[in-house]
N, C-alpha and C positions, 0 to 999 in steps of 0.2 A: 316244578310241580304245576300242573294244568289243573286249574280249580272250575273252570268253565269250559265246556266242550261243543260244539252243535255243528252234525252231519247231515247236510241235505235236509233243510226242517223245509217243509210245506206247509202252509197254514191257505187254505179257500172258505170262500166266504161265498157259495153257489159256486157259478162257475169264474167267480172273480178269483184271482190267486193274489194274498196280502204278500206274502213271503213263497218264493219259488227256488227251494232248494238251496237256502241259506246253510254256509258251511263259515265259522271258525272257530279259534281257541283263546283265552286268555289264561296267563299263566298268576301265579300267586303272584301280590303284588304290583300288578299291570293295570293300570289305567286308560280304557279303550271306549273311545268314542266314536258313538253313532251317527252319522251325518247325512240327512237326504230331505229331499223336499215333503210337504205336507201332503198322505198318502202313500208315502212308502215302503210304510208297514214298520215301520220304528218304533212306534205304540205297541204295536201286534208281539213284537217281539220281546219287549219288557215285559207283557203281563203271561207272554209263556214261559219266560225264564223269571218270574214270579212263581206259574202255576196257577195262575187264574182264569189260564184260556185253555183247550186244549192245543193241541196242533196233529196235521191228517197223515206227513207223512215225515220220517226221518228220525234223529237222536239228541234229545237233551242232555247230560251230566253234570251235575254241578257237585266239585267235593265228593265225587263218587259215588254221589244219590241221584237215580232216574225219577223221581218221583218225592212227592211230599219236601218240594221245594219251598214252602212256604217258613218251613222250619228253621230254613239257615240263608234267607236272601231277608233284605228289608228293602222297600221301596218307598221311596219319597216322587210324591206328587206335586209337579207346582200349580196345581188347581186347587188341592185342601191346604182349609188351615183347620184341622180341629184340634184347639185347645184347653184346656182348663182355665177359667178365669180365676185363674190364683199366682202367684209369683212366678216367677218365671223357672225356678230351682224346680218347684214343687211339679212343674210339667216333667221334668226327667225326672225327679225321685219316683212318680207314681207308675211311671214306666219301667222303670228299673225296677219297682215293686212285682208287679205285674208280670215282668219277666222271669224276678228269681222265685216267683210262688204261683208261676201259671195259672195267676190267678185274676180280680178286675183291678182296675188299676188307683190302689189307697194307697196312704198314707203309712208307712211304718211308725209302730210303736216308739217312744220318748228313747227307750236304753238303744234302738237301731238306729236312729235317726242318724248321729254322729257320721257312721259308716257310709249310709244311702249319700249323704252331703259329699261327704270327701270324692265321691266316684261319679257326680252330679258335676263336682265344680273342675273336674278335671273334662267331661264332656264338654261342656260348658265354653272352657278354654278354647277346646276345638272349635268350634264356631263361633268364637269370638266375641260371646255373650257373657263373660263371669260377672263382668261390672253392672249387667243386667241382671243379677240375678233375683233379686229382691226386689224388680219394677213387675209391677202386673200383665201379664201375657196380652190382656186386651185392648191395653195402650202403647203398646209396641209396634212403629213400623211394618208396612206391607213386607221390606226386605227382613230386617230382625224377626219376625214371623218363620219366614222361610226358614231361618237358620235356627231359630226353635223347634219345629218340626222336623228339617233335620237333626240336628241332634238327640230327638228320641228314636230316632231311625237308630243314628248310631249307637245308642244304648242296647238296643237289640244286639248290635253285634260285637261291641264292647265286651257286655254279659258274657255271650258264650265263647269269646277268646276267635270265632274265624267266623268266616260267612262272607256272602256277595252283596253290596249295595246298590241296588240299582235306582237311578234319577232319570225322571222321563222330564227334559228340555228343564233342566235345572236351572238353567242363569235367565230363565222368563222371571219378571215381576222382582228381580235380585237386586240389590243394593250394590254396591261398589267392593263393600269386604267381603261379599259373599260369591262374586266372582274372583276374586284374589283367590279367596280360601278353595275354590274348586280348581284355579291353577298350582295351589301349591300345594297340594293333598298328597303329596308325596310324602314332602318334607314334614309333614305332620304323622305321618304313617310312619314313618324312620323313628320321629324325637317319642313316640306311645306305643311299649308292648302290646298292645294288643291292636292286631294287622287287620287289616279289610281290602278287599277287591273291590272293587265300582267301575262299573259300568253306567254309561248315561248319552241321552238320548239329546241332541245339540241338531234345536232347527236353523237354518240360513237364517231365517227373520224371527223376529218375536211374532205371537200369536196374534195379537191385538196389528201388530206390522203389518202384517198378511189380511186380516181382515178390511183393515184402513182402506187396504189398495184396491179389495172386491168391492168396496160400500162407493155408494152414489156421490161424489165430493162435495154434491150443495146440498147432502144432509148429513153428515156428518164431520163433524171438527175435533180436530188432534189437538191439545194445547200438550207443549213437552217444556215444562221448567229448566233452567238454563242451571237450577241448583236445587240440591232436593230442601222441599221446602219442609217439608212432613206429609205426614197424611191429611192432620186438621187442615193446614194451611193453602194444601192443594185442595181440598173437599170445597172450600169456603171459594176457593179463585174458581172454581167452576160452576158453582151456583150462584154467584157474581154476575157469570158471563153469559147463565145460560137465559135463551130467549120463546125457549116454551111454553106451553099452560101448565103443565105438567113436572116433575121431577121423581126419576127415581137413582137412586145410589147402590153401584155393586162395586165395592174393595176387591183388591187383587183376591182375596181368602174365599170370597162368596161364589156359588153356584144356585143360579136358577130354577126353575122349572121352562120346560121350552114356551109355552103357555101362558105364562106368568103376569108379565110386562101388556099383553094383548089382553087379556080378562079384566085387569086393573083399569086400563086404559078407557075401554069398553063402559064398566061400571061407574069411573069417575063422569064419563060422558055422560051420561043417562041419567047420572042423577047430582047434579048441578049443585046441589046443598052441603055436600057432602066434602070435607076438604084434607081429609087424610085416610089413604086405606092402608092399612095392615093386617100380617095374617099369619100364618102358626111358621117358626122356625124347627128344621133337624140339623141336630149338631152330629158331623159324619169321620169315619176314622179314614185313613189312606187308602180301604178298601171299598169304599164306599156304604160298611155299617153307623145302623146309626147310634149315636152315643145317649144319646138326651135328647129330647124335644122340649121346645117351649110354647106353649099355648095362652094365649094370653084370653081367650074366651070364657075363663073363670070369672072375671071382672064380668060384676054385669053392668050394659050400659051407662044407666045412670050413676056407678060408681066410678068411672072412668077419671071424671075430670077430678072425683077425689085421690087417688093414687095415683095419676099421670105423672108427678114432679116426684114423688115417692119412693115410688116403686119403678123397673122396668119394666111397662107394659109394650113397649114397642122394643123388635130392635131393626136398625135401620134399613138392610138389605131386603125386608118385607115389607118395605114401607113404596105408598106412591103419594104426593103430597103436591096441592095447588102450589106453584113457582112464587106466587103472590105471598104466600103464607111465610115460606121456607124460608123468603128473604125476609120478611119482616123481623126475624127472632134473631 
């Protein structure tokens, strides 16, 4: 059975061509990866076999629907993390919620609960989290993350019994089980009724890789742990090392504004007295909607220093803070 089909797609961007007459097929159960350099329409391609994009010229099918693909693909991004900061179970039950009541994503009543668990901890299984399941999402590993958000990916298609998974450059920011589990995604497929296709998008280098190699070498330094230390423990060996006025911190989860880091930087300059800037967060889904915002402009200044140890008035990815300060605490 061919659950994925694409004839001659076209996708242009002006007179650029991302995709020029892309032609194949995957059949049920097939595992087919995407492999090309950065530019070569690999992205372009996920998010029309999403349905996110259009495309100018040629034939999509997935499962025998031309359209309103959004219904039966899930897509995992490794640029988002967005989580609920509550256990880790409770990120797939609210999912699973969600999906069997098309509805936002709660919490099932006391007499459901039971059922939503038992179909959690076998997701769960799947990516290698059950023993996680009771630690809180937001102190979990950049890689454990990943396979958090996957696995509500897979709840999607858990739920409805078939569908296509698609991963844009899935083993970026990955832990060691989580590239395991993307090489053995067969035999998991085999040992749990309920099947899935995937497709996924595999760059030559990691992102940050490719980046490293375009950046000026006497401004910027790679430190690569010889063993994963954590997150805490590498966060702290970097701001240990680091030799600037300045400090700002982005986790593998976080996305900027292109702007961001130059306004901050700008403002700390100019105004000399000032030793920590921070400013409003959006917490965003795999589509780029946003879920929640946090604003912490509710605090009026002078109340600041009384909620600071209390409360979350900051969180860190909006944060820009004197080097001097950061190490001292």
């Amino acid at each position: 059975m061919i659950t994925v089909k694409v004839k001659n797609l076209t996708k242009k961007y002006g007179d650029f061509k991302a995709l020029d007459k892309v032609s194949f097929e995957a059949k049920k159960g097939e595992i087919l990866g995407i492999v090309g350099k950065s530019g070569a329409g690999k992205s372009t391609l996920i998010r029309i076999l999403r349905g996110s994009l259009d495309y100018d010229e040629g034939e999509v099918e997935i499962l025998g629907r031309k359209d309103n693909f959004k219904e039966i693909t899930a897509i995992h991004l490794q640029r988002n993390f967005a989580l609920w900061a509550e256990p880790v179970i409770n990120n797939i039950i609210r999912k699973l919620y969600a999906i069997r009541n098309n509805s936002d994503e709660l919490l099932p009543m006391e007499e459901e609960w039971e059922d939503y668990e038992k179909t959690a901890i076998e997701i769960l299984k799947l990516v290698g989290l059950e023993h996680k399941k009771d630690a809180f999402a937001n102190i979990l590993s950049g890689g454990e993350k990943q396979r958090l958000i996957l696995g509500r990916q897979i709840a999607k298609i858990y739920e409805k019994g078939e569908g296509v998974l698609l991963l844009d450059e899935p083993t970026n920011h990955l832990d060691v089980y989580m590239v395991k589990f993307l090489e053995e995604i067969r035999a998991y497929k085999d040992a749990y009724p309920k099947k899935f296709d995937y497709i996924k998008n595999l760059p030559k280098k990691t992102r940050v890789q490719r980046s490293i190699n375009s950046l000026n070498k006497t401004s910027f330094v790679f430190i690569k742990n010889e063993k994963n230390l954590g997150r805490g423990a590498s966060r702290n060996k970097a701001i240990d090392i680091a030799k600037g006025e300045y400090i700002a911190i982005l986790d593998a989860d976080d996305i900027a504004l292109p702007k961001r880091l130059e306004k901050q930087f700008k403002y700390m300059d100019n105004n000399k007295d000032i030793d920590l800037l921070f400013g409003w967060v959006y917490f965003i889904d795999e589509d780029g909607n946003i879920l929640k915002e946090f604003k912490p402009e509710k605090y009026k200044f002078k109340e600041i220093e009384k909620y600071f140890f209390k409360e979350h008035l900051t969180v860190h990815p909006s944060m820009m803070v004197k080097s001097k300060i950061l190490k001292r605490l």
